[in-house]
TORSE-818673 format. One record per residue (C-alpha): x, y, z; residue number from 1; residue in three letters; chain. Coordinates in Angstrom, 2 decimals. Example, Ala and Ser with C-alpha at 12.3 -4.5 7.8 and 13.67 -1.06 7.14 Angstrom:
# TORSE-818673
+---------+---------+---------+-----+------+-------+
|       u |       v |       w |  nr | rest | kette |
+---------+---------+---------+-----+------+-------+
|   12.30 |   -4.50 |    7.80 |   1 |  ALA |     A |
|   13.67 |   -1.06 |    7.14 |   2 |  SER |     A |
+---------+---------+---------+-----+------+-------+
This chain:
# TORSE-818673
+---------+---------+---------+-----+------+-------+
|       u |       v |       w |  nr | rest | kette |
+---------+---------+---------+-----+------+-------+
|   77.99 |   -8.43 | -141.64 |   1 |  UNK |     A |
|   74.55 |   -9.83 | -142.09 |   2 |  UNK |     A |
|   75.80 |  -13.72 | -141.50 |   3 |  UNK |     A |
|   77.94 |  -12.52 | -138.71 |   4 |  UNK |     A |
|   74.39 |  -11.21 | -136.98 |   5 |  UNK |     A |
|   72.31 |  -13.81 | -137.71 |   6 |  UNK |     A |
|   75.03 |  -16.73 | -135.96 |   7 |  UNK |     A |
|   75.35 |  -13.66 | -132.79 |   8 |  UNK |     A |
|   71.16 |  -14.45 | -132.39 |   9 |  UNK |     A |
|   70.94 |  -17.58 | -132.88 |  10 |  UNK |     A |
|   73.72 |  -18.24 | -130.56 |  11 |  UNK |     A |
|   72.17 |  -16.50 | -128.23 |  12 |  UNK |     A |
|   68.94 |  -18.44 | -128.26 |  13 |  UNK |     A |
|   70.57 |  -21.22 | -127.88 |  14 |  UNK |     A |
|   72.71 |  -19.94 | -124.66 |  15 |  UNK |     A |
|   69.61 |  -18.62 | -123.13 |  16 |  UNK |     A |
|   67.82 |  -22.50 | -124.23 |  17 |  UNK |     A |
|   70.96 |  -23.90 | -122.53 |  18 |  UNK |     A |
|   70.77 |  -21.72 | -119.09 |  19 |  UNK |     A |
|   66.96 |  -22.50 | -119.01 |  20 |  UNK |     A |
|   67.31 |  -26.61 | -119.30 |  21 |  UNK |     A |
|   70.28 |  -26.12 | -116.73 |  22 |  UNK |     A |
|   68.30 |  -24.29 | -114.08 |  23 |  UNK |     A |
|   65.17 |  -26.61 | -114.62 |  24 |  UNK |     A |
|   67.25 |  -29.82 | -114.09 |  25 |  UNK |     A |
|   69.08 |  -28.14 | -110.69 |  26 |  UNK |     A |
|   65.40 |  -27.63 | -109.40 |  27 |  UNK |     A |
|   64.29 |  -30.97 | -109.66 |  28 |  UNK |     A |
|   67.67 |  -32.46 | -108.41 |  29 |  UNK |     A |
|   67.27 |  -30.15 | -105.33 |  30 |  UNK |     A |
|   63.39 |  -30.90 | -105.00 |  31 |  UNK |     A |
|   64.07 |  -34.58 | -104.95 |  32 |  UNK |     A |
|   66.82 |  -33.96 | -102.07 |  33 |  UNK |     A |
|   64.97 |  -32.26 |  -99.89 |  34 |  UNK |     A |
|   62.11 |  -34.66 | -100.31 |  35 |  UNK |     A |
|   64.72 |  -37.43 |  -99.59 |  36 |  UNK |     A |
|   65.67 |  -35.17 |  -96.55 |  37 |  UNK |     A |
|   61.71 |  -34.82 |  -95.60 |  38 |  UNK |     A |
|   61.11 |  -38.70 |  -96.09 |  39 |  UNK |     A |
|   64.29 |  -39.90 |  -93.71 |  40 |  UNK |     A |
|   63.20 |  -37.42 |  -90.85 |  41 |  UNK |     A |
|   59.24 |  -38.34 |  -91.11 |  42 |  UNK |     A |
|   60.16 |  -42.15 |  -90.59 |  43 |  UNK |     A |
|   62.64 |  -41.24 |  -87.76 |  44 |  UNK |     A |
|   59.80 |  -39.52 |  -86.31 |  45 |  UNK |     A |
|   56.99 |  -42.00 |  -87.18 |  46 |  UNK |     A |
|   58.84 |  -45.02 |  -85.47 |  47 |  UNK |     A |
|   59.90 |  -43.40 |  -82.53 |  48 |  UNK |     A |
|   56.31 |  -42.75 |  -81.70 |  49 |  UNK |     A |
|   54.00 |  -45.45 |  -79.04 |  50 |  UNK |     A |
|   50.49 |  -44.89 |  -81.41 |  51 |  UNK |     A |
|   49.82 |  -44.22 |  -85.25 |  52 |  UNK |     A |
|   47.86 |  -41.51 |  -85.43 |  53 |  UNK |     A |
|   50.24 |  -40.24 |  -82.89 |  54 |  UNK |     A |
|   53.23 |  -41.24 |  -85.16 |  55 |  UNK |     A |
|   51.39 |  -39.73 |  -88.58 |  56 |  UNK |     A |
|   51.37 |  -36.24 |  -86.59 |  57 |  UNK |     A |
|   54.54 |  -36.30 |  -85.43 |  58 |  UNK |     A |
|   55.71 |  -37.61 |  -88.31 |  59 |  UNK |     A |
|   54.35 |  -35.11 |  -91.00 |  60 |  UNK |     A |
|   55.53 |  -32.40 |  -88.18 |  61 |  UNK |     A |
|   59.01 |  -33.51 |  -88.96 |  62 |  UNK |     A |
|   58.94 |  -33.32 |  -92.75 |  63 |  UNK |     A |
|   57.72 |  -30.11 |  -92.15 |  64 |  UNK |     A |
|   60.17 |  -29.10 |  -90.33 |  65 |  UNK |     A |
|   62.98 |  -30.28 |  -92.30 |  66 |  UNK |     A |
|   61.35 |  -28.14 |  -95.52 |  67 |  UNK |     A |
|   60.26 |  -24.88 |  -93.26 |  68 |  UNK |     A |
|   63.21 |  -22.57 |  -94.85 |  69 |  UNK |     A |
|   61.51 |  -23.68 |  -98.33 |  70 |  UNK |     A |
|   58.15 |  -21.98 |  -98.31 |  71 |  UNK |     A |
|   57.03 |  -22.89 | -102.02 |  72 |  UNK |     A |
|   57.98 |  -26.43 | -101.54 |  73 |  UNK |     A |
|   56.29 |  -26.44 |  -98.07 |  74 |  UNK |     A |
|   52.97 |  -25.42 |  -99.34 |  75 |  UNK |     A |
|   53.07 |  -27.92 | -102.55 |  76 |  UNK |     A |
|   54.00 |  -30.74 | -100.27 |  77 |  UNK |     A |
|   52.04 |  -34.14 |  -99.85 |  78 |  UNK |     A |
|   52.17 |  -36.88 |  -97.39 |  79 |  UNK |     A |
|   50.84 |  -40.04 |  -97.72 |  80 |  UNK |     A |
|   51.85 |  -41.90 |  -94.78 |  81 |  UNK |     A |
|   52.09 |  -45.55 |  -93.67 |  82 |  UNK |     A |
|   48.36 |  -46.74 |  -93.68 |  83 |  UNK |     A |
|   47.76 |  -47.29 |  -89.29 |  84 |  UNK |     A |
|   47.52 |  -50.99 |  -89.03 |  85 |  UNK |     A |
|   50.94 |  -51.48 |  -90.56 |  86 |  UNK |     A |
|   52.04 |  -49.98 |  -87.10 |  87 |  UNK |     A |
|   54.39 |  -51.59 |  -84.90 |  88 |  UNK |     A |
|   57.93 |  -51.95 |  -83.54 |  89 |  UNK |     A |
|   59.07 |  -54.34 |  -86.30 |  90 |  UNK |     A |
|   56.82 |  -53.56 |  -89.05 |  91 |  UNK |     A |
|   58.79 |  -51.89 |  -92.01 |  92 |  UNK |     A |
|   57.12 |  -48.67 |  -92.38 |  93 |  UNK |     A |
|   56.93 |  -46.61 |  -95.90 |  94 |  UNK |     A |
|   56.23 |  -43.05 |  -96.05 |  95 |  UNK |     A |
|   55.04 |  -41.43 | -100.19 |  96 |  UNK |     A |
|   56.17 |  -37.88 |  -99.79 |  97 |  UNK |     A |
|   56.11 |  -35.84 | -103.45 |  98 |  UNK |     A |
|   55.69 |  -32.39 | -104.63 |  99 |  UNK |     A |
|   55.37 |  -30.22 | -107.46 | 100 |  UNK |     A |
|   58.14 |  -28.54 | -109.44 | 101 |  UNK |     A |
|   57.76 |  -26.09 | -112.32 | 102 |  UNK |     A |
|   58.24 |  -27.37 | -116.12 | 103 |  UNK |     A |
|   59.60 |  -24.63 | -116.98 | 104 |  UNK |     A |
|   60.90 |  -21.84 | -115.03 | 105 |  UNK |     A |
|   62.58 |  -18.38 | -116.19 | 106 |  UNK |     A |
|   64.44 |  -17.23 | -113.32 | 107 |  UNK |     A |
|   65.38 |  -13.82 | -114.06 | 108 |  UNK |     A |
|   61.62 |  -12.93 | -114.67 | 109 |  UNK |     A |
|   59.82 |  -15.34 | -112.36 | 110 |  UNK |     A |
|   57.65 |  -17.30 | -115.28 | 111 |  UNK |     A |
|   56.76 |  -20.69 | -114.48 | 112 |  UNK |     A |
|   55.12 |  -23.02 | -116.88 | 113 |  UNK |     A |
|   53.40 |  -26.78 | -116.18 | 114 |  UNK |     A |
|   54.35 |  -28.91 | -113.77 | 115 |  UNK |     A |
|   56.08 |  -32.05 | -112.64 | 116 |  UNK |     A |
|   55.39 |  -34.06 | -109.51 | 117 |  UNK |     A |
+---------+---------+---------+-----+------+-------+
């Protein structure tokens, strides 16, 4: 009876270990799509535009817009756009775009620890 408990808690742990890593690895395989996503629609944006600073605001608008049903990854986004005299019609263009994802997160109770750009 006593060995029978101890293997029901430590499997346990190690299902609960298991749901954690699997959770943690979805979140940054779904942050790094929707940062794909972001990237793709801020060049679209960016070299459809006549000016840079013009195609920077338009450009970020667009990311924006393509993360604005993900409020959390909205507000830890960061652009670092093409640098302005790098602008023209045949120039390649290059657009950073990152954010921050939790270490470790517990969904059931909403604990986050660290982070991970």
């Amino acid at each position: 009876m006593a060995a029978g408990a101890e293997a029901l808690a430590i499997g346990t742990l190690v299902l609960l270990a298991a749901t954690i890593l699997v959770v943690n690895a979805w979140a940054v395989i779904d942050t790094n799509m929707a940062l794909e996503a972001a990237a793709r629609e801020y060049l679209r944006a960016y070299t459809e535009a006549d000016e840079p600073i013009v195609a920077a605001i338009e450009g970020d608008a667009a990311a924006r817009a393509v993360l604005e049903d993900r409020p959390g990854m909205l507000q830890r986004l960061e652009v670092d756009p093409p640098p302005p005299e790098t602008f023209g019609p045949c120039a390649p263009a290059a657009v950073t775009v990152s954010a921050r994802v939790p270490s470790i997160r517990i969904p059931a109770i909403g604990t986050r620890w660290g982070s991970t750009r």
